[in-house]
DSSP file (Angstrom, degrees, kcal/mol; ACC not computed):
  #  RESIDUE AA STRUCTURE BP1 BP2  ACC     N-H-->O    O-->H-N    N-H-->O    O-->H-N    TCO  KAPPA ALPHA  PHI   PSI    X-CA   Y-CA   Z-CA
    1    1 A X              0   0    0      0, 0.0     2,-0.0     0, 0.0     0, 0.0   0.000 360.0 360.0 360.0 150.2   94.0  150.5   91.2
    2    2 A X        -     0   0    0      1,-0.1     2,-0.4     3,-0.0     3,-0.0  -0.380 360.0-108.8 -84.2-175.0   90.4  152.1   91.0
    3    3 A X        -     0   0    0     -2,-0.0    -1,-0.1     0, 0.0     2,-0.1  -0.912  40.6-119.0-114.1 102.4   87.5  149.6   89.8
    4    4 A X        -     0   0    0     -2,-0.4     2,-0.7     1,-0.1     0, 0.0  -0.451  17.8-131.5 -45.5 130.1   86.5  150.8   86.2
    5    5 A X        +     0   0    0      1,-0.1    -1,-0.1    -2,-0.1    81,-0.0  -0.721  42.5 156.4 -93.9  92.6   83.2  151.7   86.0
    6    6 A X        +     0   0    0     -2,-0.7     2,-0.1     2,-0.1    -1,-0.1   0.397  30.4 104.8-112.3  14.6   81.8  150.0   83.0
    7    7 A X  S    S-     0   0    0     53,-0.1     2,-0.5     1,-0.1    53,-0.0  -0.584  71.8-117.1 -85.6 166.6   77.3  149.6   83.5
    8    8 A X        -     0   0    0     -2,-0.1     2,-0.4     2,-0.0    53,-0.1  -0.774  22.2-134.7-108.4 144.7   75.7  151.7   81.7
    9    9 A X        -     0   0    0     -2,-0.5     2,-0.3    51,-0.1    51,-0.2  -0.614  11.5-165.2 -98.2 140.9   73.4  154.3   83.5
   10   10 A X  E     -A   59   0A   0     49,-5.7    49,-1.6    -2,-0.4     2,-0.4  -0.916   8.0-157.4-134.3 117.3   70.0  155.0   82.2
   11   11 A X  E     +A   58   0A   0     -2,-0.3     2,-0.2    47,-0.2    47,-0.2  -0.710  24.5 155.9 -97.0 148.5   68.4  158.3   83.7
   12   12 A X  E     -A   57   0A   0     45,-0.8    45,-3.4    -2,-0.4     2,-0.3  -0.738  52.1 -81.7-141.0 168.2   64.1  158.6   83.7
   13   13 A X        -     0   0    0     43,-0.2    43,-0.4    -2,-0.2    45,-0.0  -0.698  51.6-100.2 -79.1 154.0   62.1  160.6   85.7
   14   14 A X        -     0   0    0     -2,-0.3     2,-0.3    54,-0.2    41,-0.2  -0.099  40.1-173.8 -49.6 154.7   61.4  159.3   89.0
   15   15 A X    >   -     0   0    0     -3,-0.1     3,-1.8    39,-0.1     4,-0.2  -0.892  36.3 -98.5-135.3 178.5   57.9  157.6   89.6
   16   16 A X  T 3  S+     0   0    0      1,-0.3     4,-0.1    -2,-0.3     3,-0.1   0.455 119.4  61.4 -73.9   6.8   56.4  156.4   93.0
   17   17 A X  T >  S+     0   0    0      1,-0.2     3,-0.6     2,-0.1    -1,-0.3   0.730  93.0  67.6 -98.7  -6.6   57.1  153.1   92.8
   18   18 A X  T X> S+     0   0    0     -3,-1.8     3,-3.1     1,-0.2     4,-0.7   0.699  80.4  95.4 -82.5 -18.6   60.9  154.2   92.6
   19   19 A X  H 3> S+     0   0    0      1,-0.3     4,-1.2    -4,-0.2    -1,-0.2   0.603  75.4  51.3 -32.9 -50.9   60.7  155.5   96.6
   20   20 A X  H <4 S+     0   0    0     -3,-0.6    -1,-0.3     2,-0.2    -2,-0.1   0.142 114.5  42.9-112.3  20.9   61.9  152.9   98.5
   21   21 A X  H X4 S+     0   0    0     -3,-3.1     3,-4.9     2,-0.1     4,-0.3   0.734 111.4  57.9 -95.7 -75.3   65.1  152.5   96.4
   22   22 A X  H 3X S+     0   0    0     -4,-0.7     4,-1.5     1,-0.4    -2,-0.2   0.454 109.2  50.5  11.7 -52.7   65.4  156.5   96.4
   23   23 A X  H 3X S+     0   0    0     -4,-1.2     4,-2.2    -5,-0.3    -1,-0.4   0.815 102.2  53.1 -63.8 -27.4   65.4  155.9  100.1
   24   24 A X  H <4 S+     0   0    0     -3,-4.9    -2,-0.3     2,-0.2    -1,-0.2   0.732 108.0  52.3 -95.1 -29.4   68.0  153.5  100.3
   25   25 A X  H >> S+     0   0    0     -4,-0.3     3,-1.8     2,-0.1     4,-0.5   0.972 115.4  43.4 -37.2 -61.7   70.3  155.9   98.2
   26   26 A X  H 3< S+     0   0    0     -4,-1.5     3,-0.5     1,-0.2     8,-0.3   0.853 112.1  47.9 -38.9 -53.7   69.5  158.7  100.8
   27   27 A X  T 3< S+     0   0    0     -4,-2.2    -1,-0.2     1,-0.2    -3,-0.1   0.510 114.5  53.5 -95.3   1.4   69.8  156.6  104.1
   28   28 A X  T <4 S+     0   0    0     -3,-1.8    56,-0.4    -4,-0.1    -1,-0.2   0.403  82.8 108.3-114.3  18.4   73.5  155.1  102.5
   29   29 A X     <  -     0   0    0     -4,-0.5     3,-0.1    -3,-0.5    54,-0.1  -0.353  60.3-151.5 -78.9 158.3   75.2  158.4  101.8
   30   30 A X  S    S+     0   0    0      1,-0.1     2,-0.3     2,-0.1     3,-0.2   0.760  71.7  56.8-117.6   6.5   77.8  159.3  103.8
   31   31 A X  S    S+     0   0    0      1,-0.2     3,-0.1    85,-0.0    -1,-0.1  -0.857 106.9  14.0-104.8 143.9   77.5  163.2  103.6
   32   32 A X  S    S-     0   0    0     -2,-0.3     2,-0.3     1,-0.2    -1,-0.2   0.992  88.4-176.7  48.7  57.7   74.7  165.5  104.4
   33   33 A X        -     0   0    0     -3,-0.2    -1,-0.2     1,-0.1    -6,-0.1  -0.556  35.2 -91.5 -98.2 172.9   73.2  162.6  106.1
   34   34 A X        -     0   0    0     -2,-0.3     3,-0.2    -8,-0.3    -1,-0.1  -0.323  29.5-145.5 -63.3 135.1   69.8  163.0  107.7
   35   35 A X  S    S+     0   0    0      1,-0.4     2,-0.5    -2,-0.1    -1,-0.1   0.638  96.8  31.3 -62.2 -26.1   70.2  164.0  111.3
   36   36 A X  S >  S-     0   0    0      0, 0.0     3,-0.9     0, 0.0    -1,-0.4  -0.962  97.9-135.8-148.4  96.9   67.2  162.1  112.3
   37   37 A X  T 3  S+     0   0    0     -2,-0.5    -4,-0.0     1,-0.2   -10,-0.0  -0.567  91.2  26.5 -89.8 171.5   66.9  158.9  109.9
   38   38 A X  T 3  S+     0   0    0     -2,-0.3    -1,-0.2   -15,-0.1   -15,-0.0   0.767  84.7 125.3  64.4  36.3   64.0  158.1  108.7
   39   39 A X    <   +     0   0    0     -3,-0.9     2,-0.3     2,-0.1    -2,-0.1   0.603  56.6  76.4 -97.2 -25.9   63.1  161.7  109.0
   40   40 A X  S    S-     0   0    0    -17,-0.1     2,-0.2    -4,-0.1     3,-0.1  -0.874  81.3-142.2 -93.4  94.4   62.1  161.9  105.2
   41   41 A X    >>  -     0   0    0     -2,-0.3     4,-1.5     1,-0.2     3,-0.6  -0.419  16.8-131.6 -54.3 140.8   58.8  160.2  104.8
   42   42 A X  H 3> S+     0   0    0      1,-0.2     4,-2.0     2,-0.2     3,-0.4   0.982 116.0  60.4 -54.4 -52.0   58.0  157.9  101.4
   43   43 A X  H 3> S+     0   0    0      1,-0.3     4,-2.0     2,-0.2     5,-0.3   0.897 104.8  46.2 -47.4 -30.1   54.6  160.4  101.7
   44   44 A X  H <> S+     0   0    0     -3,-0.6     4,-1.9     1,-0.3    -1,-0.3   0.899 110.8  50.1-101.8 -19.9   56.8  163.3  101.4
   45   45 A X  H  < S+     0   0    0     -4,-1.5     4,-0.5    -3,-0.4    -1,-0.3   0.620 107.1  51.6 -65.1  -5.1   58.7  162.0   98.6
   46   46 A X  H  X S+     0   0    0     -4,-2.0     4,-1.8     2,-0.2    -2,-0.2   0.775 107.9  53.4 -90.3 -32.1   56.0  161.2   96.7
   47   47 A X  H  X>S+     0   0    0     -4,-2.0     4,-4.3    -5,-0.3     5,-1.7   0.875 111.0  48.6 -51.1 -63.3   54.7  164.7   97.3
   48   48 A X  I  <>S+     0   0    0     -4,-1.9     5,-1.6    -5,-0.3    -1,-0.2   0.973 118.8  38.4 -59.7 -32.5   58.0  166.1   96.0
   49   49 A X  I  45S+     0   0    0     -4,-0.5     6,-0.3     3,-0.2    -2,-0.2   0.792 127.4  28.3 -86.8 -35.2   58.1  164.1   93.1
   50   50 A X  I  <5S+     0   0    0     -4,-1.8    -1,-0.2     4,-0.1    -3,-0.2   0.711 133.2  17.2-109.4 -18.2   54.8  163.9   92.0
   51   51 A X  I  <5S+     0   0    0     -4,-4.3    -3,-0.2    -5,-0.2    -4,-0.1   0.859 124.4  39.4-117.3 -53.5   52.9  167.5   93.3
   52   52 A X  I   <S-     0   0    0     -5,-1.7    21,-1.0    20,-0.1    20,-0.9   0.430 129.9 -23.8 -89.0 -24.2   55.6  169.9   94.1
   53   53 A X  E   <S- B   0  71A   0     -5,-1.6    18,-0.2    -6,-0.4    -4,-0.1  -0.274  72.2-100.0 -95.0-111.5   58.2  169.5   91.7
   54   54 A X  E     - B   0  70A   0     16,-1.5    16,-0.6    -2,-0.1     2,-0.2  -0.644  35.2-149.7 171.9 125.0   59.1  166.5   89.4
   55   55 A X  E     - B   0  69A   0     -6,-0.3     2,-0.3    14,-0.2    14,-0.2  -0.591   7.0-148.4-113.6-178.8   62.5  163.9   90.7
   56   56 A X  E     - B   0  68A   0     12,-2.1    12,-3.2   -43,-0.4     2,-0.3  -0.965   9.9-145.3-164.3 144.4   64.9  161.9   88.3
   57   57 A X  E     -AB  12  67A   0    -45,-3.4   -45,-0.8    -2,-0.3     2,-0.6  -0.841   6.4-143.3-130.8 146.0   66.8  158.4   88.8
   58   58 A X  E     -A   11   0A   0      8,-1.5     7,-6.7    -2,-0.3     8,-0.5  -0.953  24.0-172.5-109.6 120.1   69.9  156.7   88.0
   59   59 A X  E     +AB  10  64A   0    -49,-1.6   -49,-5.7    -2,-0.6     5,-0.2  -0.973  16.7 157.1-139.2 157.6   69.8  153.4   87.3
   60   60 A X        +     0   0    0      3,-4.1   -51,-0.1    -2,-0.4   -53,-0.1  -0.344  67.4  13.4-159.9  72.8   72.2  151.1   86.8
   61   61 A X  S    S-     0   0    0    -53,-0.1    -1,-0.4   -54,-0.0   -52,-0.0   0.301 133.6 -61.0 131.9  63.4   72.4  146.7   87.1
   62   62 A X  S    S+     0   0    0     -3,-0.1     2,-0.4     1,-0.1    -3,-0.1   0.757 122.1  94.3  51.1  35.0   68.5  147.3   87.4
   63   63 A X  S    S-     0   0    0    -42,-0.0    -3,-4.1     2,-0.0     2,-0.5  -0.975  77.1-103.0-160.6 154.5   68.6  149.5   90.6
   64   64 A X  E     +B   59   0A   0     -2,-0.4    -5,-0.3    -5,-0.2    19,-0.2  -0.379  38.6 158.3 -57.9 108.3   68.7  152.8   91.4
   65   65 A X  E     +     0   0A   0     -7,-6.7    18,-0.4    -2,-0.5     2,-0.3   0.279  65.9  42.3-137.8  51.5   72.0  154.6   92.6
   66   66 A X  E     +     0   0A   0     -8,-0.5    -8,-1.5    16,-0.3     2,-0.2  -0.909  57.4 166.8-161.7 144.0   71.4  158.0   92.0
   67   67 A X  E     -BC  57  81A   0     14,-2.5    14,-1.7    -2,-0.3     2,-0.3  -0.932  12.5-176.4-163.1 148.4   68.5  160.7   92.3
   68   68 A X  E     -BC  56  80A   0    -12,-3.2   -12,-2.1    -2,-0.2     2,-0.3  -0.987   7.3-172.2-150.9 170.4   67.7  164.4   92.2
   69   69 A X  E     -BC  55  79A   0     10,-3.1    10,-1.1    -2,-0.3     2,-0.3  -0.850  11.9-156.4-139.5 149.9   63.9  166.2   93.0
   70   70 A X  E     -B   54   0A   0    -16,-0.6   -16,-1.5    -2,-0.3     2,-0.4  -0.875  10.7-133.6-113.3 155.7   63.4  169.8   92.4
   71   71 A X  E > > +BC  53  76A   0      5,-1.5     5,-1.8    -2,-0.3     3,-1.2  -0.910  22.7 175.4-103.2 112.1   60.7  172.1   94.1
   72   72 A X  G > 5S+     0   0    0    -20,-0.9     3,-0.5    -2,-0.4   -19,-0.3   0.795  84.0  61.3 -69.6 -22.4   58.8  174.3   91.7
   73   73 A X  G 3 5S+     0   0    0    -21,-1.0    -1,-0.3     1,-0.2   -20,-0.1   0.390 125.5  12.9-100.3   3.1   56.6  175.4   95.0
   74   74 A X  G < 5S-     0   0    0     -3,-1.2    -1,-0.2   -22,-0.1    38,-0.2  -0.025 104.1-115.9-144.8  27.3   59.7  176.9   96.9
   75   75 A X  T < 5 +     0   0    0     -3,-0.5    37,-0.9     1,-0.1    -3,-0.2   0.794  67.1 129.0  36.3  84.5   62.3  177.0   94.3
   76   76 A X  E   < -C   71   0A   0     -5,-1.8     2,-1.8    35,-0.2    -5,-1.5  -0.738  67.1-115.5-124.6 138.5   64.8  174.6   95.6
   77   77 A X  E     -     0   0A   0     -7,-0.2    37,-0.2     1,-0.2    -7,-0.2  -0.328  32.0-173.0 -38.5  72.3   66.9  171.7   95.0
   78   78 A X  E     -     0   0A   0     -2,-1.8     2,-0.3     1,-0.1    -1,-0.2   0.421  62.7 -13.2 -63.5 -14.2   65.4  169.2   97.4
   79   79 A X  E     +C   69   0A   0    -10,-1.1   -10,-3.1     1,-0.0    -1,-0.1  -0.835  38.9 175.1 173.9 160.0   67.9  166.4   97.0
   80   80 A X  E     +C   68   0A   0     -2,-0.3     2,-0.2   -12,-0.2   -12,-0.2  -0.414  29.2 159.9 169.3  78.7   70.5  165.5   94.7
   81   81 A X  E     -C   67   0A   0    -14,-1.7   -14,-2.5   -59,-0.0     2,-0.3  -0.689  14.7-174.6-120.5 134.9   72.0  161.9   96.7
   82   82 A X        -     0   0    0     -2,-0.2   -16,-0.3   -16,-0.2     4,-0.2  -0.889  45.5 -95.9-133.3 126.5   74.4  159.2   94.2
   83   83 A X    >>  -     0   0    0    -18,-0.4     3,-2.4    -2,-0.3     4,-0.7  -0.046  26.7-112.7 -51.2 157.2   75.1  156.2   96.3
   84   84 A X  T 34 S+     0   0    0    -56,-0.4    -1,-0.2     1,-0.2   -19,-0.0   0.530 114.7  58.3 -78.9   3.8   78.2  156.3   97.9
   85   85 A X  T 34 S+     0   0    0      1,-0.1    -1,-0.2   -20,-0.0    -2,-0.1   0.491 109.3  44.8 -86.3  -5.6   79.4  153.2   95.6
   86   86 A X  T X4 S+     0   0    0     -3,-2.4     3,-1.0    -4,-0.2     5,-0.4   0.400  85.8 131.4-129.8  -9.5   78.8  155.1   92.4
   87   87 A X  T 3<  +     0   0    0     -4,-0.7    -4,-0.0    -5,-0.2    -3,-0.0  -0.118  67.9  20.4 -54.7 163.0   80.4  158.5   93.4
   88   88 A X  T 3  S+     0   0    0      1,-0.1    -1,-0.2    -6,-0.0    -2,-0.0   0.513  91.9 101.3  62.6  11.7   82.8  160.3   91.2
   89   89 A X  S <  S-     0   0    0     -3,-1.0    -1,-0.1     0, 0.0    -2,-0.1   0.413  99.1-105.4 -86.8 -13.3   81.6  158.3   87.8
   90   90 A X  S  > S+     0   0    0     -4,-0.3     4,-4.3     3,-0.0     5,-0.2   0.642  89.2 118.6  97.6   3.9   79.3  161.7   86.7
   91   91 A X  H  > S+     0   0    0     -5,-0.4     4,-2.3     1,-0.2     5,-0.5   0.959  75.1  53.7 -65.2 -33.2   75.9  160.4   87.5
   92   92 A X  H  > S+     0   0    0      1,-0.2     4,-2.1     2,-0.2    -1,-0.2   0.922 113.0  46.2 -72.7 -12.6   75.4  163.3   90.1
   93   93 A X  H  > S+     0   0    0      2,-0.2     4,-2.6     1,-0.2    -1,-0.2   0.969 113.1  47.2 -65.7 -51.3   76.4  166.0   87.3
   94   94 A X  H  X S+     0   0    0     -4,-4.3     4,-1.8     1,-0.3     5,-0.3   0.920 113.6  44.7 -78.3 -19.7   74.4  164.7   84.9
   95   95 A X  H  X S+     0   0    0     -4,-2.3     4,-1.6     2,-0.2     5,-0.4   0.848 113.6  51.4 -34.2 -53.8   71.3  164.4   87.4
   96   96 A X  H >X S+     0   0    0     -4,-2.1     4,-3.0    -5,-0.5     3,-0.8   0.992 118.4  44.4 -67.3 -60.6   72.0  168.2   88.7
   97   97 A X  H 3< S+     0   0    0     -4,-2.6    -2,-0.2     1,-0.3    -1,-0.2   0.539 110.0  47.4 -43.4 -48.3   71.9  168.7   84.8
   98   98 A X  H 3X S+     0   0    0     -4,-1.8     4,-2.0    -5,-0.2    -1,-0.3   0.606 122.0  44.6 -60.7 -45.6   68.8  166.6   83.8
   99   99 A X  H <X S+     0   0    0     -4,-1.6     4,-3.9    -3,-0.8    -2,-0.2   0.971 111.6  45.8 -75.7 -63.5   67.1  168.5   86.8
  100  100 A X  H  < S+     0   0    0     -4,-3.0     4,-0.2    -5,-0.4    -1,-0.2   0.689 112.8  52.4 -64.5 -11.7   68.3  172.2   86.2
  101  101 A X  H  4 S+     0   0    0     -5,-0.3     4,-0.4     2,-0.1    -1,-0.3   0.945 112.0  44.5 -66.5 -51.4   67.5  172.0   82.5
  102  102 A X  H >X S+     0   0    0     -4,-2.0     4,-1.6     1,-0.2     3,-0.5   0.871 113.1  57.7 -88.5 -31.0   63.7  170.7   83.3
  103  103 A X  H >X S+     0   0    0     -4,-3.9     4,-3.3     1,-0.2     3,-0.5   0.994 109.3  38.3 -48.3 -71.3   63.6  173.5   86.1
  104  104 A X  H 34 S+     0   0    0      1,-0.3    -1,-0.2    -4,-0.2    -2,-0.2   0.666 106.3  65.7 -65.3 -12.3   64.3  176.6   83.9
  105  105 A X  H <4 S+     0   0    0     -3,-0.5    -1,-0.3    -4,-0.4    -2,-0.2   0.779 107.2  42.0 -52.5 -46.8   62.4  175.2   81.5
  106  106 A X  H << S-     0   0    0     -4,-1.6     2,-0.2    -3,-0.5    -2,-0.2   0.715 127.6 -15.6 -17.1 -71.3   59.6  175.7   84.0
  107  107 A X     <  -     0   0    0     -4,-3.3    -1,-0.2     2,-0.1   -35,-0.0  -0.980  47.2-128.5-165.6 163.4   60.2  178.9   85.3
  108  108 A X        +     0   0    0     -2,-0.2    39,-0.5    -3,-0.1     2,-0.3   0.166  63.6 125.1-108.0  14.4   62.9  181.7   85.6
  109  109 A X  S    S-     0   0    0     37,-0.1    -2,-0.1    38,-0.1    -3,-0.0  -0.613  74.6-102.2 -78.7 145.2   62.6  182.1   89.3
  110  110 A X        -     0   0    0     -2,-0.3     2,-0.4     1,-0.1    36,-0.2  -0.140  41.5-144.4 -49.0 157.1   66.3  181.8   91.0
  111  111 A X  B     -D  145   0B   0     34,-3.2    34,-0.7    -3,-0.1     2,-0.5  -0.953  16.3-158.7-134.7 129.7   66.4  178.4   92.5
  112  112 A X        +     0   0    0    -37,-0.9     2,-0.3    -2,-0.4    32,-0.2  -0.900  14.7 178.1-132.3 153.9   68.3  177.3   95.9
  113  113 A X        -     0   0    0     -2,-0.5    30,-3.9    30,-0.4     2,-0.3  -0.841  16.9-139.1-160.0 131.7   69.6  174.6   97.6
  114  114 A X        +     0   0    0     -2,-0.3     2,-0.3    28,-0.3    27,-0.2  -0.794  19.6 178.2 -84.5 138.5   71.5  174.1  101.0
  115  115 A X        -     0   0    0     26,-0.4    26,-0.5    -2,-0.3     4,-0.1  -0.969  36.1 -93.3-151.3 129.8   74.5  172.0  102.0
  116  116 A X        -     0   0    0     -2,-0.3     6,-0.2    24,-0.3     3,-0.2  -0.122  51.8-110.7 -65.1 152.3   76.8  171.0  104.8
  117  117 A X  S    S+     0   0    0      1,-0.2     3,-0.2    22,-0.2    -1,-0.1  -0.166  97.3  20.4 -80.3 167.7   80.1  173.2  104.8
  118  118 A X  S    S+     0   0    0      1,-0.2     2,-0.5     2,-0.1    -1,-0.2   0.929  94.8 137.6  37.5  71.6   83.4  171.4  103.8
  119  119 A X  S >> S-     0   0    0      1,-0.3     4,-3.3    -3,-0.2     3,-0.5  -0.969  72.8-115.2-144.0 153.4   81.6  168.7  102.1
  120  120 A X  H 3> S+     0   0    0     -2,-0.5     4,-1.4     1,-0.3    -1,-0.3   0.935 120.3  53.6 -45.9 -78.6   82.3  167.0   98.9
  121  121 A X  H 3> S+     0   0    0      2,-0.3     4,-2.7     1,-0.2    -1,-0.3   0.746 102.0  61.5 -35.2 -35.3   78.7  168.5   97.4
  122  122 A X  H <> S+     0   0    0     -3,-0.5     4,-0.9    -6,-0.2     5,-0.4   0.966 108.3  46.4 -66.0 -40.6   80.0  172.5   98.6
  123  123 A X  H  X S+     0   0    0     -4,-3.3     4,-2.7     1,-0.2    -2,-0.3   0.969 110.9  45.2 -75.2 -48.6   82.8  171.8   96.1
  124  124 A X  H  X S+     0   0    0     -4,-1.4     4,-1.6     2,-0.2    -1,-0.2   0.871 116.6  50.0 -42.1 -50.6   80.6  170.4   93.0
  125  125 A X  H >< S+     0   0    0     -4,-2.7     3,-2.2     1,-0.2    -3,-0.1   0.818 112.6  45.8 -31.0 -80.1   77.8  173.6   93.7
  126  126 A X  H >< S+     0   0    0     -4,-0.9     3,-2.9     1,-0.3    -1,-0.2   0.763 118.3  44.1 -35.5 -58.1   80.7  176.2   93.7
  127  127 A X  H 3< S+     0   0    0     -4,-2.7    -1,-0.3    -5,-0.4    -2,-0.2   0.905 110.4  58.3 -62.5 -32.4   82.2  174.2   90.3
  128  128 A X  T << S-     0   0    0     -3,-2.2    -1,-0.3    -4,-1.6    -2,-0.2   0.187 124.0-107.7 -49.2   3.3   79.0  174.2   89.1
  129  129 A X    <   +     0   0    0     -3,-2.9     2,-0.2     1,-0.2    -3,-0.2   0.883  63.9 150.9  46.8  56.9   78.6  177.7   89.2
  130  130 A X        -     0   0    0     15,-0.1    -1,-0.2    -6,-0.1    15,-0.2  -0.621  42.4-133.0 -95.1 151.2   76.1  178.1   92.3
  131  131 A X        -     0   0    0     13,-1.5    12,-0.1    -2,-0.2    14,-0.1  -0.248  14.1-126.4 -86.5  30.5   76.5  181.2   94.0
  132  132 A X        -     0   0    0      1,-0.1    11,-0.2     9,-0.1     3,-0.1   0.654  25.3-179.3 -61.4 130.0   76.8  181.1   98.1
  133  133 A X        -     0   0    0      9,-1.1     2,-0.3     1,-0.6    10,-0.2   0.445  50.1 -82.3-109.2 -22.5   74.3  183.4   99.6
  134  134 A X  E     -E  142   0C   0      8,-1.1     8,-2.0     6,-0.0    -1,-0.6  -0.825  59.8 -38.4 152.7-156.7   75.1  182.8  103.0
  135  135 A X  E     -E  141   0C   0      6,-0.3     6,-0.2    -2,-0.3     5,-0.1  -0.820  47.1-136.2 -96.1 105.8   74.7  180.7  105.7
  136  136 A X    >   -     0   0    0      4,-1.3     3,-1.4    -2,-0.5     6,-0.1  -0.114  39.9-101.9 -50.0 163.7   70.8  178.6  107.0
  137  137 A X  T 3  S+     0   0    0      1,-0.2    -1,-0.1     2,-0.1    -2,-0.0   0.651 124.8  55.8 -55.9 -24.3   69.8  178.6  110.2
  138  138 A X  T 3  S-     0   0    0      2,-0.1    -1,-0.2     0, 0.0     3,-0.1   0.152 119.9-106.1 -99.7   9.6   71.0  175.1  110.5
  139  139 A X  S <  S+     0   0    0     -3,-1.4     2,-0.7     1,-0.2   -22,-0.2   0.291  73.2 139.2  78.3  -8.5   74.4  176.1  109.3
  140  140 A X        -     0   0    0     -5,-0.1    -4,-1.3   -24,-0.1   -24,-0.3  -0.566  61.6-112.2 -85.5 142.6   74.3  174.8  106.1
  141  141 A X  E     -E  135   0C   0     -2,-0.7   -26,-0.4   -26,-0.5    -6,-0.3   0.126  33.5-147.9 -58.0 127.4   75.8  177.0  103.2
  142  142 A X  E     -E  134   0C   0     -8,-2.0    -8,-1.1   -28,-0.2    -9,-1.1  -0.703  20.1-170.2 -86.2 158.5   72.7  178.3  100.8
  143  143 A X        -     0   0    0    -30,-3.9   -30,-0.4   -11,-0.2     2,-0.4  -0.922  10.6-133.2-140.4 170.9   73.7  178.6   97.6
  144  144 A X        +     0   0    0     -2,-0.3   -13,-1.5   -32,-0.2     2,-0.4  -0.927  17.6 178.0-120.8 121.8   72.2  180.2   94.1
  145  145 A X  B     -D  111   0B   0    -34,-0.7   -34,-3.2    -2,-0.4     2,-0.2  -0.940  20.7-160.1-144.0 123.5   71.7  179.4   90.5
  146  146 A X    >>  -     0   0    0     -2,-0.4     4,-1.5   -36,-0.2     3,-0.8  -0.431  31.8-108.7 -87.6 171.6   69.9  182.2   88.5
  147  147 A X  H >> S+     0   0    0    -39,-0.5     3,-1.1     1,-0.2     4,-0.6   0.992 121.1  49.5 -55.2 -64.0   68.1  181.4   84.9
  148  148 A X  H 3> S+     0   0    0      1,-0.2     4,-0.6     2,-0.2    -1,-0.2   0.382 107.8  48.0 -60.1   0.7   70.8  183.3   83.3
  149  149 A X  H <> S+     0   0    0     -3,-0.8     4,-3.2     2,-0.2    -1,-0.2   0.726 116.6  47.8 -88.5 -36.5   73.8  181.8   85.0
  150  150 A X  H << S+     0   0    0     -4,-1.5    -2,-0.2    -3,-1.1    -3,-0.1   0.591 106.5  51.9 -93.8  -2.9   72.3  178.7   84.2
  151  151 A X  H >< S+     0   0    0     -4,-0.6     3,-4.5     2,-0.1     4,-0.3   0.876 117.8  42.5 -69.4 -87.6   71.5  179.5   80.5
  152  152 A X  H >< S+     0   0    0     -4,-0.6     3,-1.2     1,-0.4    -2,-0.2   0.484 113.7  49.3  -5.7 -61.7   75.3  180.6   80.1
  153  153 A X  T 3< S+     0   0    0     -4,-3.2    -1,-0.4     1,-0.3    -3,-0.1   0.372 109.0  58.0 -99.1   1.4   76.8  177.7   82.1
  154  154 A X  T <         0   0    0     -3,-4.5    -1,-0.3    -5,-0.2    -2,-0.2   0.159 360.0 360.0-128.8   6.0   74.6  175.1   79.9
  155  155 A X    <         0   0    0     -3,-1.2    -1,-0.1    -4,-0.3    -3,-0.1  -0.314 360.0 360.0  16.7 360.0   75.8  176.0   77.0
């Protein structure tokens, strides 16, 4: 029998002091993990978070176990990690959600995001109604969400 999930999540935006849980989501996932850990600087998450876009936490028993950053300076979805203890509850929807609202609020430029093939995260995009645009140099599948897909689908 599963484990009922019964804390209650409170999502904020991210701030810098939130990094070095934010990391410890990242370095315990057990998909689209970093090829080189510790590859992902604190400096360069504070960068995303604070210059280049704007990131957003789940927390929940006073710790983090969720995050997603978009980048207004290259339109993409720069991370969007839920620890692996806390998958399948809904934090990472409502985090892609929390994110892709404040994004299109922003701006109307398409936004994209990459992902390892056959991976738990290609099927949420695709259900989410991301588009796949092909294939990165690094083999992961890119995918697409325009303003207007994402007015429609937000609804």
């Amino acid at each position: 029998m599963k484990d009922k999930f019964t804390a209650k999540v409170v999502f904020r935006e991210a701030k810098p002091e939130d990094i070095k849980q934010i990391q410890m989501v990242r370095n315990a996932v057990n998909e689209n993990v970093l090829s080189v850990p510790g590859s992902i600087s604190d400096k360069d998450c504070l960068d995303f978070i604070t210059k280049r876009g704007k990131g957003w936490v789940g927390i929940a028993d006073n710790q983090i176990i969720g995050f997603s950053i978009a980048d207004l300076k290259e339109n993409n979805i720069w991370a969007l990690f839920v620890h692996p203890a806390y998958e399948k509850k809904g934090i990472g929807r409502q985090l892609h959600n929390i994110m892709l609202d404040w994004y299109f609020g922003q701006t109307t430029e398409t936004v994209w995001l990459g992902t390892a093939p056959e991976t738990r995260a290609e099927v949420f995009y695709r259900k989410s109604g991301w588009a796949e645009t092909g294939i990165r140099g690094n083999g992961e599948i890119q995918f697409e969400m325009t303003y207007s897909n994402w007015k429609k689908l937000s609804r």
